[in-house]
Every structure is written in C-alpha cells, then in structure tokens.
Steps between C-alpha positions, in 0.01 A plus 500: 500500500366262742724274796441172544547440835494140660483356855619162602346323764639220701345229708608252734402162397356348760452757730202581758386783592610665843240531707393107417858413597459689826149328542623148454787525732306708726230233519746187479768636844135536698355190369872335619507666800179424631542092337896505704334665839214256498706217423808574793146566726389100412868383554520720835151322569426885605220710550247233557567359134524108722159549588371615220656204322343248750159655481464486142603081573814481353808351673726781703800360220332680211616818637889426448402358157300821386802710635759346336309544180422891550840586569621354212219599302593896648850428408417367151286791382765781557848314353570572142418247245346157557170605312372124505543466884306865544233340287476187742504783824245688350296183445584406841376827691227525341324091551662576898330833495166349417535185653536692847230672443246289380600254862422760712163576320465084503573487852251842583809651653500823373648702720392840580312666232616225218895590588609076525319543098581840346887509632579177249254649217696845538860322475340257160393868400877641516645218363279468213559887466911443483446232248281689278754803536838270437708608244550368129843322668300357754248369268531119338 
C-alpha cells in the first residue's frame, strides 16, 4: 500500500524578499538623511556652504532654492504612496547630484583629495541604489 502524501505551498503575490526590503529602506532613510541634512545646511547658509556657492559663481540665493527642494525631496522619499512624485525626486537627486559635481570639477575646485566631486557622485550612487531596490508598489 503506498500514501500519497501532498504539500501545499503558498506565496505572497507580490512580495520581496527580506533582506532586499531591509536594503532598500536601509539605503533610501541614509540617502534622505544625508539629502534633508545637506539641504537645512544650504538654508542655514552653514558650514561654509555660502562660499562654496559663490566660488563655484552662482548667486548666494541658489542656496535657499536647493534647500527648499532637498527637504522636500527628504520628506517625499519616506511618506507612503505618491510613487509618481518619488519618481520625479529620484530624477531630481540624481541630475543635482551630478550637476554639483561636474561644477566643481568645471570650476577646478575640488576640494581636498576630490571630496567637492566624490561627496555628490556618492549621494547619485545611493539614490540610484534606493531606486533600483524600490519595491513592486513603488514601481510605475
């Protein structure tokens, strides 16, 4: 006589794994954290953010504008929902990121050892990191 025995296996549809969850918001609070600090820096005009502004040519104003738009930014990647306006942030970090980066190497103000350069590529690195890592709800 034989048994017949059966096992039934459920999935969640639409699931991710674990330690990619952990990952993306892991990734996403430091990327927001680090976007929110630099931006309440700009608006503070602190830690010699005004003259790096003014060396670079730009008008001392640009520094409110920039931290306006970082704060929200910060804001907008960590509330629920609004998966179109996280696109537009991402979007938004990442031509800021570069931008910043590619003025100081325009302007040969590199800081020491390439920091003014490889601070903005690291933060377009972490953001383009949380976007790859977003979640199927996240995802248009």
């Amino acid at each position: 006589m034989s048994k017949i025995i059966s096992a039934e296996t459920t999935t969640k549809v639409g699931t991710q794994p674990r330690g990619k969850m952990i990952a993306y918001w892991s990734v996403t609070f430091l990327l927001a954290a680090s976007v929110m600090l630099s931006g309440i820096g700009q608006l503070m005009k602190y830690g010699g953010n005004l003259e790096l502004v003014t060396n670079l040519g730009y008008p001392s104003y640009v520094l409110t504008i920039l931290g306006i738009w970082k704060v929200l930014g910060a804001i907008a990647l960590v509330i629920p929902g609004f998966p179109r306006l996280k696109e537009w942030v991402h979007a938004g970090i990442f031509f800021l990121m570069t931008g910043a980066a590619l003025s100081h190497a325009f302007a040969n103000d590199y800081g020491d050892y390439g920091f003014y350069v490889i601070l903005p590529l690291s933060y377009a690195v972490l953001n383009i990191a949380s976007w790859a890592l977003r979640p199927k709800s996240r995802k248009l």
